[in-house]
C-alpha positions as a printed Julia matrix, in Angstrom:
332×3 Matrix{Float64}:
    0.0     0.0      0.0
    2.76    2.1     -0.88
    0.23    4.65    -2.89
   -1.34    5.52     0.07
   -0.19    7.96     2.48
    1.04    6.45     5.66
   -1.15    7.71     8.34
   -4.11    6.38     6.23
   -5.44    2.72     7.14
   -6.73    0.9      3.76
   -9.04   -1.5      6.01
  -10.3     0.5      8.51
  -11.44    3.6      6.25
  -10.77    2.83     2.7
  -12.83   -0.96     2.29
  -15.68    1.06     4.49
  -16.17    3.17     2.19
  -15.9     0.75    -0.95
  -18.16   -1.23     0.36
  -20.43    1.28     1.07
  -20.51    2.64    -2.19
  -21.3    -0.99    -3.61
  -24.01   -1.41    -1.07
  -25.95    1.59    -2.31
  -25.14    0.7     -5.93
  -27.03   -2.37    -5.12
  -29.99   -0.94    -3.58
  -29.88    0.84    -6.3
  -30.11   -1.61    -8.95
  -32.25   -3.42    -6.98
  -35.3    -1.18    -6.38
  -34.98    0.03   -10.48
  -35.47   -3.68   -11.11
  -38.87   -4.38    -9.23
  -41.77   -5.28   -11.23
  -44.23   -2.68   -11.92
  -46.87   -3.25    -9.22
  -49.87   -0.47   -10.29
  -53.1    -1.98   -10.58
  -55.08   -1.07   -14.06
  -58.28   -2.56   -15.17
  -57.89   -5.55   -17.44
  -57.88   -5.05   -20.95
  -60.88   -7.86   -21.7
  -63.39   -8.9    -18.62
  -64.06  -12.51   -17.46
  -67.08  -13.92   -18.61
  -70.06  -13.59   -15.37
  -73.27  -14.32   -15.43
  -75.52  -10.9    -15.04
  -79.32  -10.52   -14.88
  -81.61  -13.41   -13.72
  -78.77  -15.35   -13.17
  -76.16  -13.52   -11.4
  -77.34  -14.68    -8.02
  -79.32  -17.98    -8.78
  -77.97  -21.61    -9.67
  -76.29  -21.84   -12.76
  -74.18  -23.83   -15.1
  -71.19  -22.35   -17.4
  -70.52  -23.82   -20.51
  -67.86  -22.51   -23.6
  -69.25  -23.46   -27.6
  -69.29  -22.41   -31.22
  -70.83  -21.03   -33.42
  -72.53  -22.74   -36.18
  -75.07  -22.93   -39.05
  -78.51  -24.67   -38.1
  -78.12  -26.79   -40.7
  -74.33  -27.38   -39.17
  -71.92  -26.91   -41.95
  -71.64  -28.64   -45.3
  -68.92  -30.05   -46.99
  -69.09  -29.55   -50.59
  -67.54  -31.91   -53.25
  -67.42  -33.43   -56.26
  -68.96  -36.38   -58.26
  -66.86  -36.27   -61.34
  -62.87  -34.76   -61.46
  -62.15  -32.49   -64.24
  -60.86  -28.57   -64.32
  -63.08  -25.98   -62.84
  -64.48  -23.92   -65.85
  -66.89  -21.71   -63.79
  -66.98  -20.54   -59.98
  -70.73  -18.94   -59.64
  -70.38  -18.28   -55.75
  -67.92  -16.09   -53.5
  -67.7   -16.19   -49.22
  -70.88  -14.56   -48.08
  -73.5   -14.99   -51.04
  -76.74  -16.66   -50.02
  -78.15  -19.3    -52.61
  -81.03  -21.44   -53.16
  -80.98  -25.14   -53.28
  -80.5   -25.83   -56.47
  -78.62  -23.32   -57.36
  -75.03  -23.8    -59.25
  -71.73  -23.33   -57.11
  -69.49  -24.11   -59.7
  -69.11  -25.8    -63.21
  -66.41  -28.44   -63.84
  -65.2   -29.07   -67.55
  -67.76  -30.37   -69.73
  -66.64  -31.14   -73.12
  -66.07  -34.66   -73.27
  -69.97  -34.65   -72.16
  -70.95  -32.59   -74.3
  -69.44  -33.98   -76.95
  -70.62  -37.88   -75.97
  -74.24  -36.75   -75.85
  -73.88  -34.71   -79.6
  -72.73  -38.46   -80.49
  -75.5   -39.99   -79.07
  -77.77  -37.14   -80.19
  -76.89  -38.4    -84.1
  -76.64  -41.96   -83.65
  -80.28  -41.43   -82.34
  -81.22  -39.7    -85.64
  -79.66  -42.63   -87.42
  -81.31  -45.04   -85.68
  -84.93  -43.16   -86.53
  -83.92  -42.87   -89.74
  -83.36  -46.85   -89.83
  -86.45  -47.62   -88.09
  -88.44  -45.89   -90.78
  -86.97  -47.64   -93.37
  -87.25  -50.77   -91.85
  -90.57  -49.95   -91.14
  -91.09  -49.17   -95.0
  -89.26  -52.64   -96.17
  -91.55  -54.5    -93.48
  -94.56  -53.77   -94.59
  -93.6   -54.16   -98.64
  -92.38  -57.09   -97.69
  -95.67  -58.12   -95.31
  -98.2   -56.74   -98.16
  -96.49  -58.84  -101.12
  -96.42  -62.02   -98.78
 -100.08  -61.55   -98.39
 -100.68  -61.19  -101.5
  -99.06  -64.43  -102.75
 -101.3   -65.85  -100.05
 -104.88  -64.92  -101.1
 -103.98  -66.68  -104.19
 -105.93  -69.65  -105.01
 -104.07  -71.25  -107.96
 -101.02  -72.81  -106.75
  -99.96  -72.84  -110.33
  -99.53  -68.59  -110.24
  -97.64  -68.71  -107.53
  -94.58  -71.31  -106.9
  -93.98  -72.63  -103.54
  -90.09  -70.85  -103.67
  -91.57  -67.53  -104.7
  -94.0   -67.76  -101.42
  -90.43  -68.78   -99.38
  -88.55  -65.74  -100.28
  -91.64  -63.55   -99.71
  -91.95  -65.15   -96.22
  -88.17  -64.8    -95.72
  -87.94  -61.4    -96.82
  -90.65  -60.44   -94.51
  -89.03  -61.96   -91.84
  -85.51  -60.17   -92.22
  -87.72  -56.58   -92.65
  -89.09  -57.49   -89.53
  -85.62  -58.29   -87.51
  -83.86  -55.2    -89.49
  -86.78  -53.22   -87.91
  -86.64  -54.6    -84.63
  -82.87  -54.11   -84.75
  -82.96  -50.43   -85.85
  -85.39  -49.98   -82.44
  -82.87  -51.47   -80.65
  -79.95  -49.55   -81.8
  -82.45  -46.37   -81.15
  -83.21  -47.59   -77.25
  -79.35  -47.51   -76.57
  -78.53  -44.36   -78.38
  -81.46  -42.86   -76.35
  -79.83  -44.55   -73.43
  -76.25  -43.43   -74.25
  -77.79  -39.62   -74.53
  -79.38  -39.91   -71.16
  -76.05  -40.87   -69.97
  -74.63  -37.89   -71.0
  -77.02  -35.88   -70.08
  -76.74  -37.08   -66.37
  -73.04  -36.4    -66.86
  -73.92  -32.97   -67.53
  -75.85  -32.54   -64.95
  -72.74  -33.89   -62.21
  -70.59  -31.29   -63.71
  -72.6   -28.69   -62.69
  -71.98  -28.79   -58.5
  -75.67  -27.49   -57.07
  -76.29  -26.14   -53.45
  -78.09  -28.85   -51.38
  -79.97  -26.62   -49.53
  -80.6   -23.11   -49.51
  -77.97  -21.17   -47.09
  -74.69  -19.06   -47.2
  -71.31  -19.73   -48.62
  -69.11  -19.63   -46.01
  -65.97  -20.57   -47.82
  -64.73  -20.91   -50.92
  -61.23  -23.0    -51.5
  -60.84  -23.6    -55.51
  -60.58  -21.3    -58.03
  -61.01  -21.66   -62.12
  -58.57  -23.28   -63.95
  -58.02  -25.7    -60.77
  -58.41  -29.41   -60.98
  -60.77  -31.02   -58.7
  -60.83  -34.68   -57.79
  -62.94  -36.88   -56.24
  -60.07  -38.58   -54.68
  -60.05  -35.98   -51.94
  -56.56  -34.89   -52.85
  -57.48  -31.45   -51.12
  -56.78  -31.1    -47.39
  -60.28  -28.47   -47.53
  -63.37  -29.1    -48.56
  -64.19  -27.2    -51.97
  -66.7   -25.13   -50.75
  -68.31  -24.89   -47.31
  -72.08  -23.81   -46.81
  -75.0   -23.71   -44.11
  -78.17  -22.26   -43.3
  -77.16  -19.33   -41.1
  -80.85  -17.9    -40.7
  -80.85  -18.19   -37.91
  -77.27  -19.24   -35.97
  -77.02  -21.91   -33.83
  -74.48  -22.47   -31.27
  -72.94  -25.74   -29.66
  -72.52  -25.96   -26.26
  -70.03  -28.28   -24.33
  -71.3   -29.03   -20.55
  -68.63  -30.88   -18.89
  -70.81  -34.4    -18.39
  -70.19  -33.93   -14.06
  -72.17  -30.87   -14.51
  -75.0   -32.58   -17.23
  -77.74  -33.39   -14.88
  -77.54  -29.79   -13.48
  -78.5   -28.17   -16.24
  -81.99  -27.22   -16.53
  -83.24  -28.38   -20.25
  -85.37  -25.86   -22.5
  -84.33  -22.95   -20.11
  -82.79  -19.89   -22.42
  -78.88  -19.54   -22.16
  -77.09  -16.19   -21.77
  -74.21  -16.06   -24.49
  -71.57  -13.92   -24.99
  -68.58  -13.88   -27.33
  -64.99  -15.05   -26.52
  -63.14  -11.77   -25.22
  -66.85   -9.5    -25.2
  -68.32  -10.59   -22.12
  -70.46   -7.75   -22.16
  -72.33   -8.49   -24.86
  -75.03  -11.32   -23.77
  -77.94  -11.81   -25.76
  -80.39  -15.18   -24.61
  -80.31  -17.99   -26.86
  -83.25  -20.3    -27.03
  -83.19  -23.64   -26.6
  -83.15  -26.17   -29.19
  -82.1   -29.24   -28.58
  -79.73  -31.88   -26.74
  -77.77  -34.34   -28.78
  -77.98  -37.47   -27.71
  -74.87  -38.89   -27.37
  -72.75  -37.47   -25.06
  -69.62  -37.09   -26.58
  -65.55  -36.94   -26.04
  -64.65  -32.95   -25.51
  -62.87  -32.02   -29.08
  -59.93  -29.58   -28.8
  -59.34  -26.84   -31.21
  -56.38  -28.55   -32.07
  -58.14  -31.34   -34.68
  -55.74  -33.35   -34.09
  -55.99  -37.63   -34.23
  -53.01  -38.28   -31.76
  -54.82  -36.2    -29.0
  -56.37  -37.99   -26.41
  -59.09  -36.31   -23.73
  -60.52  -37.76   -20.84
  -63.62  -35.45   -20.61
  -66.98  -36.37   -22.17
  -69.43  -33.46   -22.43
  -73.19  -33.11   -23.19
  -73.74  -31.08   -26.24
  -77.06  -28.92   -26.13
  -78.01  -26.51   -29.17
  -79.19  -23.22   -28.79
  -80.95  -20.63   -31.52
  -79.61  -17.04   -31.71
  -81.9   -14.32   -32.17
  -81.85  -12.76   -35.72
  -80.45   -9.5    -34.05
  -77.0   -11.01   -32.76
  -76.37  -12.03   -36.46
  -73.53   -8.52   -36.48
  -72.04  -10.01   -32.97
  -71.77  -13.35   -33.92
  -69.86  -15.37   -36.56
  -69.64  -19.23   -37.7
  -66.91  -20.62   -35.58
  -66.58  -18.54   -33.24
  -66.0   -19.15   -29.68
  -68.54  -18.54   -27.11
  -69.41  -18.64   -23.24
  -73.02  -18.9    -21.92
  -74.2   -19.39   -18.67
  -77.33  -21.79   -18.33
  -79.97  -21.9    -15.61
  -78.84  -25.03   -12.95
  -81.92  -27.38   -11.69
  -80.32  -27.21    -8.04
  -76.72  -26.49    -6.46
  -75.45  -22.84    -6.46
  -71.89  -23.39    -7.68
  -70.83  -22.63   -10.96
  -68.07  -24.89   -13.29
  -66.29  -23.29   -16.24
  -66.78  -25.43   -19.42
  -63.99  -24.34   -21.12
């Protein structure tokens, strides 16, 4: 400690000091490191049950939203290129109505074939028809004959003969016209697959092909071509855990809010309750996933009104009058 002068003691006032200095660097640090501990209100609010049911027994459940005709999977019967798309996301239809076209000129062409081998056929027929009854009057004729010396037996033959092939040529000619009249109805039913219809009337909900793309009935697509449902009115699917099931009071309205807008509740009106009670699906989709929780699923109508809060697939909580019991379970 030569640096130091020699009436001053490095450690008994120099390390005081040092160490004094660290200690308030560390309270220092310390106190600018603590967590920010003001309270603020919370950006979304918990679902709660309000109104009627805010202090009476109730059950929670979480669901969807869906069409009340649940949603349809549209496809195709025949693979080909997509000529026409007649339908975008959002546009209502009737049933009946075309979604989409796929190509139809082989068809087309295969029923103009039919179309004139029908023709021929008629065209055969009649003179068939014509060659039959030559044949038949001339046969009769050498029949009402008396004299068997005007007539010789081998003229009568070919006359008999020669009605007899008029009469298969004829009754060929029909049959070559019943399977050109069958090969045209073929084609025309081959149209009519090409064209994709709506199978009910409802809304497109979404649209996953475009024109120029090549459909298959393979199912080569991970998405369905088009997906539709009757969305007037909404329905929504509600999972009640099954422990919970025989608490909920059946036909009762629900109160149902969307995921993240708790307070907007509208009453849903009951519908019905599937059934089967059913393994609780995750969002997930996935086939590995295993769940240990059955639920009851019970449908619900929305009111025509919440049709600007609401959307098909989204996420919902409701809140269900309970028979008995005043504690509530989240279904989520």
């Amino acid at each position: 400690m030569a640096l130091l002068p020699e009436n001053l003691s490095f450690s008994r006032k120099v390390l005081p000091i040092i160490a004094v200095v660290g200690l308030i660097i560390a309270i220092y640090f310390i106190v600018a490191g603590l967590p920010d501990r003001e309270l603020s209100e919370p950006d979304q609010q918990p679902p709660s049950a309000t109104g009627e049911l805010a202090d009476a027994a109730r059950v929670a459940g979480a669901g969807v939203v869906e069409p009340s005709s649940e949603i349809i999977d549209i496809g195709t019967a025949l693979s080909g290129l997509i000529t026409e798309l007649r339908v975008m996301p959002g546009d209502f239809v009737e049933k009946g109505e075309s979604l989409f076209v796929v190509d139809q000129r082989a068809a087309q062409s295969r029923l103009r074939e039919a179309n004139a081998a029908i023709a021929e056929a008629r065209a055969s027929i009649r003179e068939a028809q014509t060659a039959r009854d030559t044949a038949g009057r001339q046969l009769d004729l050498y029949r009402q004959i008396d004299d068997p010396a005007a007539v010789s037996r081998a003229e009568v033959i070919r006359a008999e003969g020669d009605a007899s092939g008029a009469a298969s040529r004829f009754d060929l000619a029909r049959a070559r016209l019943a399977v050109a009249q069958a090969q045209a109805a073929s084609a025309r039913t081959e149209l009519g697959r090409l064209t994709v219809r709506a199978p009910i009337s409802g809304e497109i909900l979404a649209v996953n092909i475009r024109p120029g793309e090549f459909v298959s009935t393979m199912g080569g697509s991970s998405e369905p071509f088009i997906r539709m449902g009757e969305t007037r009115p909404l329905h929504i699917r509600i999972d009640i855990d099954e422990d919970e099931a025989s608490r909920v009071k059946q036909g009762a309205e629900a109160y149902v809010s969307p995921r993240g807008a708790a307070d907007r509740k509208v009453r849903a009106r009951f519908v019905r309750a599937e059934p089967l009670v059913v393994p609780k699906r995750s969002l997930t989709n996935s086939a590995a996933e295993r769940v240990d929780v059955r639920v009851l699923q019970l449908i619900y109508e929305l009111p025509p009104e919440a049709r600007d809060i609401f959307r098909v697939g989204q996420q919902v909580d409701a809140f269900i009058p309970a028979r008995n019991g005043s504690s509530e379970r989240a279904g989520a």
